[in-house]
N, C-alpha and C positions, 0 to 999 in steps of 0.2 A: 204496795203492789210488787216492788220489784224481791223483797224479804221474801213473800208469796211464791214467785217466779223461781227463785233461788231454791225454796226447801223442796219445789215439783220437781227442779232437778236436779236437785241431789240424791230426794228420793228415785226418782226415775235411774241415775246411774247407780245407786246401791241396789235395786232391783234386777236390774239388767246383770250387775256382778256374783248376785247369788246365784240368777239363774243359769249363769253363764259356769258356776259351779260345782251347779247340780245336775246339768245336763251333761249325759256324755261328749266325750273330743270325739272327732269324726274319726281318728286312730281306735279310740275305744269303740265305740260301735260297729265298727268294722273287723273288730279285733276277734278271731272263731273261738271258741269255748276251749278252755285247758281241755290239754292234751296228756293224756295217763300212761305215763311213757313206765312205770315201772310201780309196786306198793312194797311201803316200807310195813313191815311188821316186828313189832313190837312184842318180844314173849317173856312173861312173868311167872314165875312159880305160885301154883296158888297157896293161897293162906292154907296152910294145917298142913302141907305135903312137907314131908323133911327129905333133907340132901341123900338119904339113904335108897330112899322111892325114886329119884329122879335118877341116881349114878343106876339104881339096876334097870332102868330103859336107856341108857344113855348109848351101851355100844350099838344097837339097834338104832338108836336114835342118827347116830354118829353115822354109819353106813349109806342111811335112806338119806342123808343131807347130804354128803361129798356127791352122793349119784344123782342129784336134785342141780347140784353146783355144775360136775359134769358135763348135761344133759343143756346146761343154761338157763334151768330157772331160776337159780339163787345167782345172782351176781354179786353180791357182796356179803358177810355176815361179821359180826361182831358179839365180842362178850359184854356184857352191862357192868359197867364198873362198879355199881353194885351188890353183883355177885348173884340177883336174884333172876338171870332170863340171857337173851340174847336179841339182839337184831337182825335181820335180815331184811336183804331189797331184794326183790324178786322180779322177776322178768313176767310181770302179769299186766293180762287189758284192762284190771279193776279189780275191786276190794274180792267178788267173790271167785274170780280165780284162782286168786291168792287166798282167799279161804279154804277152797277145795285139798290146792296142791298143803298146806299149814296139817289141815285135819287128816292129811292120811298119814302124816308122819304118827311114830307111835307115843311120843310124849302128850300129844293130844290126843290121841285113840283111848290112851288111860286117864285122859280129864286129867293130869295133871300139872297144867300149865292153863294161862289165860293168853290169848291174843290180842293186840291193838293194831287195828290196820288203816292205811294213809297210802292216798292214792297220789303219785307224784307224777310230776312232769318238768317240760322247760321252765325256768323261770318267767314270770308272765311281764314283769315290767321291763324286761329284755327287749319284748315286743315293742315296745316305744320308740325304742331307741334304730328300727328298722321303719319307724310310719315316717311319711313326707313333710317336713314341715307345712 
C-alpha cells in the first residue's frame, strides 16, 4: 500500500511540474505582444541580373536611399559581405511599410532585386528581467 501511495505521488508531483511548465509565468501572461520598433530588410540580387543591370540603377538608386536616410527612414544600412544585396533597418510600424517605402526605390521598380523583410523590436526576454518576482 505504502509502494502504491509513493508512485500516486510522485506521479502527482511530476504532473504538477509539467504543468507548472506548460502554463504561462504570470510575467508571461501579462507580458503585451512584441513591439515593431523598426523592419530589417534583407535585399538580394536576383538570379540572372548581372552586376552590369544593377551598377546602371545604382546612382538613382543611391540618391533615393541617402534622401530615405535623411528624412529617417533608413536608420542603418549595410553591404552583404557577399557581394550580392544589402541590408537595411528602417524606421517602419511593420513589414508592409517597409514594403511600400523598399518598392518605390528604383532597383525594385525594375524587379531587380529580391526582398526579405523582419519585423524587429525590444528584445522580449529583457521583459523578464523588469517582472516582480
Amino acid at each position: 500500500m505504502k509502494a502504491i501511495r509513493n508512485a500516486v505521488l510522485t506521479l502527482a508531483l511530476t504532473l504538477t511540474g509539467v504543468t507548472a511548465m506548460t502554463e504561462p509565468t504570470a510575467a508571461q501572461a501579462q507580458a503585451p505582444s512584441p513591439v515593431t520598433t523598426g523592419v530589417m530588410v534583407i535585399l538580394t540580387a536576383k538570379a540572372g541580373i548581372t552586376r552590369e543591370q544593377i551598377m546602371a540603377v545604382m546612382p538613382d538608386e543611391i540618391r533615393q536611399t541617402v534622401q530615405l536616410y535623411l528624412t529617417g527612414k533608413v536608420r542603418e544600412w549595410y553591404s552583404r559581405s557577399d557581394g550580392r544585396g544589402a541590408v537595411f533597418l528602417l524606421d517602419a510600424r511593420d513589414a508592409a511599410e517597409a514594403h511600400a517605402i523598399m518598392d518605390a526605390l528604383p532597383l525594385a521598380r525594375q524587379d531587380l532585386i529580391d526582398h526579405d523583410y523582419i519585423a524587429v523590436g525590444p528584445l522580449m526576454p529583457l521583459r523578464l528581467l523588469m517582472a516582480k518576482p
